[in-house]
N, C-alpha and C positions, 0 to 999 in steps of 0.2 A: 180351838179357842185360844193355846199357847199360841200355837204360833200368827195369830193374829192378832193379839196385843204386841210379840216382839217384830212382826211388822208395825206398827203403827208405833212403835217407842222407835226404829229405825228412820221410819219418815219423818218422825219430829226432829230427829238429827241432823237431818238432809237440809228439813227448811232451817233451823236456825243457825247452821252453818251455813249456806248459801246468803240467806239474809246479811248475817253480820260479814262477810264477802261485800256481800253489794253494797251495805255500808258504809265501809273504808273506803269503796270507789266514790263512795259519791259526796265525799268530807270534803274530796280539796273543792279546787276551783272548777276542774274539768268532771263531767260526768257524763254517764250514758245516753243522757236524757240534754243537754243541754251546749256539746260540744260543737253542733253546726253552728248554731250562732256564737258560741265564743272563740271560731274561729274565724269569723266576719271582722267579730271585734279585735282582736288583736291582729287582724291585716287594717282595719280602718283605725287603729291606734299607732301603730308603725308609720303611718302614712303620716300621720302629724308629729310623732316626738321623735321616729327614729330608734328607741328605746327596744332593745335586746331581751329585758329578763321576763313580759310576756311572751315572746318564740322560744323561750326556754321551758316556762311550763307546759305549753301548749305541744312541742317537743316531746318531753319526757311522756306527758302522757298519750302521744298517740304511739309512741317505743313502748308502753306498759302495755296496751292494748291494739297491738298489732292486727285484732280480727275484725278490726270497723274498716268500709269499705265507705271510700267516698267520692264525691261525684267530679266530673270535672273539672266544672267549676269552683270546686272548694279543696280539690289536689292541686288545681293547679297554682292557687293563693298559699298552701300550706310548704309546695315545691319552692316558692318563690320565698317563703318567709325562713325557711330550710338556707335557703343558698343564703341570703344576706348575714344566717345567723354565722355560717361557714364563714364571711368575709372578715365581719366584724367583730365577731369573741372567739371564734377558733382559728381564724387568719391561714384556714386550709384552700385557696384559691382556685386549683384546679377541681377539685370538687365540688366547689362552687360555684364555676362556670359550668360542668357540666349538668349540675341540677336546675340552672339556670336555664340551661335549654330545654330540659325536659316541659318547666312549668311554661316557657313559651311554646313549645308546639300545644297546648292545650290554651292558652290565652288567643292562639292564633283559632284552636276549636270551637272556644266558647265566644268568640268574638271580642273578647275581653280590650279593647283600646288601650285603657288605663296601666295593664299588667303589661301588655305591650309595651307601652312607654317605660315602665321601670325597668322590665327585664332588657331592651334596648341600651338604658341608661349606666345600670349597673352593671353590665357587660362592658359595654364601653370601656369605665371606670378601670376594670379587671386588664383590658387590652392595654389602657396606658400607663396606668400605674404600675402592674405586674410583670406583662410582657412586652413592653416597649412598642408595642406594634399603632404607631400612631395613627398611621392612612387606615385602618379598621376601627379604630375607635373614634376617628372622624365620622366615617358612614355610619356608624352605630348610633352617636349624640346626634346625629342632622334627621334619622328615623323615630328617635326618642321625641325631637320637637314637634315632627309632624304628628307622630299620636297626641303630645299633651295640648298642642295647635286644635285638633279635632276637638276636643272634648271641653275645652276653655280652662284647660288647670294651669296657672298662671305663676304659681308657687314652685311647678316642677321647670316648668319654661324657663324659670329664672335660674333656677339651681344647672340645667342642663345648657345656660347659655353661658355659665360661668365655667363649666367643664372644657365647652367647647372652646373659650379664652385661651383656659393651658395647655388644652390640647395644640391648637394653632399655635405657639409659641414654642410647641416642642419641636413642630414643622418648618419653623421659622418663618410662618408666616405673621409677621405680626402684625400688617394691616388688617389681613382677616383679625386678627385676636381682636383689635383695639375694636374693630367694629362692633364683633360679637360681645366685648365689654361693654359699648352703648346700648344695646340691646339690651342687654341685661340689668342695665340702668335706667332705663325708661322704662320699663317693667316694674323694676323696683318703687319708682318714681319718688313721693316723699315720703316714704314708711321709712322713718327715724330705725327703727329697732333691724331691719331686713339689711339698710343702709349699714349698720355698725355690724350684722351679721357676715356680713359679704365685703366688711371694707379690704380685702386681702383686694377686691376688684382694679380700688385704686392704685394698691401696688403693681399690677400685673399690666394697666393701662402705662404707666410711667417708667417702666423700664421695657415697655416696648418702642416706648417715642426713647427711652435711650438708643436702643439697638438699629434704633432708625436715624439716630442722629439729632433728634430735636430735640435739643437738651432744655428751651424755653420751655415749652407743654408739659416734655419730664415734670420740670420742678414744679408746673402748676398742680399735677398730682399728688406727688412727694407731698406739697404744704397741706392736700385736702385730707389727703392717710393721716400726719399727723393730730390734724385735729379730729380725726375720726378717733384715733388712739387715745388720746386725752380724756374723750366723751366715755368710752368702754371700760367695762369691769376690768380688774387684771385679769382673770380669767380667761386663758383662751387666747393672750394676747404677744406670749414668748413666742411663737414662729412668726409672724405682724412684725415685730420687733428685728429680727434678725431680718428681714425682707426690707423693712424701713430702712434700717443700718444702712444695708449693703446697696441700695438707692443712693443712699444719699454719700456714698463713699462714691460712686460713678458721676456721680454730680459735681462732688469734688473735684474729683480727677482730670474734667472737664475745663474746670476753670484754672487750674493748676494748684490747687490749694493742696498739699499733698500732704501736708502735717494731718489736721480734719480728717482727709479720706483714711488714713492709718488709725485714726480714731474711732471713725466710725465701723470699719472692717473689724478692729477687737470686740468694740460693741457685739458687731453681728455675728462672729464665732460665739463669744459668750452664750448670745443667745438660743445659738446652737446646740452648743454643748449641753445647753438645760435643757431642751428639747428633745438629744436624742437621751438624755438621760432619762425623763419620764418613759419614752418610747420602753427603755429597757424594763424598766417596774412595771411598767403597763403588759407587756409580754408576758416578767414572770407570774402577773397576777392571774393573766388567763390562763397560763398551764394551769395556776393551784387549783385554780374556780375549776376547771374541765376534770380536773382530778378528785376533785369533790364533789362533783356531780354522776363520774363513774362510779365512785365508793355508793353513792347514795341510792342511784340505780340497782349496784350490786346486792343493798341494802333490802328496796324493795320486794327485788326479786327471791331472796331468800326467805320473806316474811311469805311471799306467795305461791313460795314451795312448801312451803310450812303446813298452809291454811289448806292447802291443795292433798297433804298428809296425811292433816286429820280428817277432811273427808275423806279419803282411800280409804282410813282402818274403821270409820263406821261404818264404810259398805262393805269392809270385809269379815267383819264382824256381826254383822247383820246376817251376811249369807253364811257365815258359818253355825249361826244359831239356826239357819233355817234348813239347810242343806247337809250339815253334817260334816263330818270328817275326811268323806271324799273332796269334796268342794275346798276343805280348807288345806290341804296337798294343792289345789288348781291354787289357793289365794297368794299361797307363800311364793309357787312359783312367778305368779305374775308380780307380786311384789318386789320380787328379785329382779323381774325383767325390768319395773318401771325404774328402780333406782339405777340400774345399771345406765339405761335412758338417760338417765335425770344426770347420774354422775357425768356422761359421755357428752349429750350436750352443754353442761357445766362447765365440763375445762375447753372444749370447742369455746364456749363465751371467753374463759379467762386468755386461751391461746389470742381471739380477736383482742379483748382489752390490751395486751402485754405489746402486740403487733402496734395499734395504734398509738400508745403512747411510746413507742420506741421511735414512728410516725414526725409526734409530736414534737420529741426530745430532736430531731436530726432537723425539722423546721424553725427550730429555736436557736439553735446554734448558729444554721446562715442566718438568720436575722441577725444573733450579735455579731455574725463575722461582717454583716452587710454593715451594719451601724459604724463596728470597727473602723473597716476600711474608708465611711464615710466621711470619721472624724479624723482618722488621718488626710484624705486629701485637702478637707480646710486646712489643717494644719499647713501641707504642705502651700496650697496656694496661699497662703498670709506669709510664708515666709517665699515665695516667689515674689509676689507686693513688695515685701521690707529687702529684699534685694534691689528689686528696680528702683526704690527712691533711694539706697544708698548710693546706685551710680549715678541720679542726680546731684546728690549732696556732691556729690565727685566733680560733678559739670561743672555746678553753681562755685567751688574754689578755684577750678582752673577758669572760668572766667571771673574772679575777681583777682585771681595772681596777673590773667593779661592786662585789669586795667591797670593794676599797679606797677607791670612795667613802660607801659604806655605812657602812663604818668612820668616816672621815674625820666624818661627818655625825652617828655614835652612840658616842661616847666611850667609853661602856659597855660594847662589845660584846665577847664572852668572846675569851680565845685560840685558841679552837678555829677560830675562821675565819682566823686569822692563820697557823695550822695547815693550814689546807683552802690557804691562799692557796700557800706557802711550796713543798706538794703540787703543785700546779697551774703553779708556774713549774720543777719541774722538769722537767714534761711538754712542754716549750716548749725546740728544738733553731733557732731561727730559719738557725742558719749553716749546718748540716748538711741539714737541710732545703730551703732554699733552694742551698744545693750540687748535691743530689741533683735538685730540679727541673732547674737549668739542664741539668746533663749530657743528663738523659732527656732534654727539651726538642730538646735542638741533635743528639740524633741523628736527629731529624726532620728539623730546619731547621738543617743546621751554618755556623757564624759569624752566627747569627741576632742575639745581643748587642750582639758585637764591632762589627757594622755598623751598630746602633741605637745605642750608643754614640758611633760615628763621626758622626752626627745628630742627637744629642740628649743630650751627655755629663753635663748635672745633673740625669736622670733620676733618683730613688730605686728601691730595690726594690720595693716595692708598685706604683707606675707602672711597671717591669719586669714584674711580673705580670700587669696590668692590660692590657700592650701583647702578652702570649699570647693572653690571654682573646681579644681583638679578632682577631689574626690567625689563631685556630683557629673563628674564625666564631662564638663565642658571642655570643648578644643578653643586650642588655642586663638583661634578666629572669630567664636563667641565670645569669647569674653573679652575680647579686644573690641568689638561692635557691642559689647554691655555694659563698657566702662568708657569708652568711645578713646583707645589708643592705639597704635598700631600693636599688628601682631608680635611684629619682631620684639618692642617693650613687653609684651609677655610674655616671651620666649627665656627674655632676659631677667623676666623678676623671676622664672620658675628655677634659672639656669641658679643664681641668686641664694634660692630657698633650698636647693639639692647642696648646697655648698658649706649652708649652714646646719642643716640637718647632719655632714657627713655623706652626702651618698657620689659615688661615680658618677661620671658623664654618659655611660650607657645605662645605670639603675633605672628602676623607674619610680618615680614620683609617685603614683597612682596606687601602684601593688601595698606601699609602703602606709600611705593615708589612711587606704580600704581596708588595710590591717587593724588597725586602732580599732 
């Protein structure tokens, strides 16, 4: 009669620990009962917003309850919704193409078209943006079409003709792009909202008739972006902007306006430099986020070793009321066995957590070293630009020194050259221009001057120039064809700047500057 009431106060343990168990499972969003369809829905909500933080719950909870088993067709949307989540908040790529493949050989099982198409898509994506590999990311976006072709989705057609734009462009094909950008526009047709979504299109169409030469069609673009740009939020609009710039500084260029195109090039750094500066906050935010989402995991799982606990010690407890003292020798040992378990795979978890954020920490770093080096080459090419119009400005005095000896020599000669001349020095900014070099200059080599100053202080500007040219390793034959004078003249301004520096006839120039 004892020991059937201390079973039946045992089993009442069992249910309302098990209950309040399946309880807490079934508070959030995700539950036992209801997880097939809220993973339809968060693959058919991805498809429209693109939005992350449903694949994040839907994530965590099939990692809490790793013993659901599911079907083909709904592993392979889960695989697929897995890898994008890899792309775009943990920016872990290679594992993300590899899960990619996985959810396509099961899209390819279930006949899936649809998934087909994405997983095709977003592969692509992953080929040219990550791995450079263009000619594969072309066959992958021209297989992406034929699925969303089949099935009439006309929204992914659009997004995957505009892929295949940049892609062709990284080919240099830019016939194909410009094509593939009509395409993508007649699709679009007049949806005002898709139009200011995708106006990057008309940037992409317009500096492809650059690179082809048709500088008229160019600028037909160039005018349609900007008023695309005027119509849009600011939002979303800093890389547009730097694209616009840098258009319209080739357009410049084109027509010789060179003052403009230097304008428009700071423009389009600027808007670079904001751009990659979000990129960097945007990076650190997702370590934090991934780092508070493993705490929060580590979290759960410790509440469900907990719960997992205290039922052990009611059934051990139970059986020691019922079996005695033999049995409770058997309980302690196995209780010793299960923590030892429990401890064993616990630091197994912590060793994997510590590995992947050591992971994470070494993919963050090439990203700011890639952004670094990124911001340094605009750097450098803007001050490549302010060099080549300085040795216009060069041009443009020595042809108005010839009209004025020409003149000097023809008493006669009409006003219209004195005209041309009057033209030609206003095109000539020597201070601003020589301003602008040094800046660019010394963000390469900072206190580069300051120090050659310190060395050789009745240096002129031109022997300033002359002392870049040497220490950016130009020969003597370059920069004679970049200032357009003979070589032997700069043989003779070096010979010149060695003289005033102090150095020998066999020193060298070079060793001396790279010093600084």
């Amino acid at each position: 009669m004892v020991l059937s009431r201390i079973f039946s106060i045992s089993l009442i343990f069992f249910i309302v620990f098990i209950s309040s168990s399946k309880a807490q499972e079934g508070g959030g969003k995700f539950t036992d009962v209801n997880y097939q369809d809220k993973i339809i829905e968060v693959f058919n909500n991805f498809k429209e917003t693109e939005n992350t933080s449903e694949i994040e719950s839907m994530l965590m909870f099939l990692k809490k309850h790793d013993r659901i088993k599911l079907n083909d067709t709904l592993n392979s949307r889960v695989l697929y919704l897995k890898g994008v989540y890899h792309i775009l908040s943990l920016h872990r790529y290679k594992e993300a193409d590899t899960i990619l493949q996985k959810s396509f050989k099961l899209a390819i099982k279930t006949k899936d078209r649809l998934l087909q198409g994405f997983v095709y898509n977003d592969r692509a994506i992953l080929a040219n943006y990550i791995y450079d590999d263009y000619e594969e990311a072309d066959i992958l976006y021209k297989k992406a079409i034929q699925c969303f072709e089949e099935i009439g989705n006309d929204y992914k057609l659009i997004e995957t003709y505009y892929n295949l734009t940049v892609n062709s462009r990284e080919l240099f094909r830019y016939h194909e792009a410009i094509e593939y950008a009509q395409k993508c526009l007649q699709l679009i047709g007049e949806d005002e909202d898709l139009l200011l979504y995708y106006k990057r299109i008309y940037y992409l169409i317009a500096d492809s008739y650059i690179k082809l030469k048709d500088f008229e069609k160019a600028e037909e673009y160039v005018n349609v972006l900007e008023k695309k740009l005027e119509k849009s939020n600011l939002k979303n609009k800093v890389r547009t902007y730097a694209w616009f710039h840098e258009a319209r500084a080739d357009l410049n260029v084109s027509k010789g306006e060179f003052q403009e195109a230097v304008t428009n090039l700071k423009k389009s750094i600027l808007s670079w430099r904001e751009l990659n500066d979000a990129t960097v906050k945007s990076i650190d935010k997702s370590y934090k986020r991934e780092l508070s989402l493993e705490k929060e995991l580590r979290k759960d799982k410790d509440v469900i070793i907990k719960d997992q606990r205290k039922i052990l010690l009611v059934s051990f407890l139970a059986i020691t009321l019922l079996f005695g003292l033999i049995f409770l020798l058997i309980f302690f040992f196995k209780k010793n066995k299960t923590k030892n378990n429990q401890i064993s795979k616990l630091n197994q978890e912590l060793n994997n957590l510590i590995t992947e954020l050591k992971d994470n920490n070494i993919d963050l770093k090439e990203k700011k070293i890639e952004i670094e080096n990124l911001l340094k080459l605009n750097e450098q090419s803007l001050f490549s630009r302010v060099l080549k119009i300085s040795t216009y400005n060069d041009t443009i005095r020595r042809i108005s020194n010839d009209i004025d000896s020409y003149m000097d020599g023809n008493p006669s000669a009409s006003g219209y050259l004195m005209t041309v001349r009057k033209k030609l020095d206003t095109l000539i900014s020597e201070e601003e221009l020589w301003s602008d070099f040094k800046i660019q200059f010394e963000k390469i080599r900072p206190e580069f001057f300051n120090r050659l100053k310190e060395v050789a202080p009745d240096l002129s500007v031109n022997d300033l120039k002359h002392c870049t040219y040497v220490v950016s390793n130009l020969k003597s034959k370059e920069v004679a064809q970049l200032i357009n004078v003979s070589p032997r003249s700069v043989e003779t301004t070096r010979y010149r700047i060695k003289k005033k520096i102090g150095l020998e006839k066999d020193d060298s120039l070079y060793d001396l500057l790279a010093s600084l």
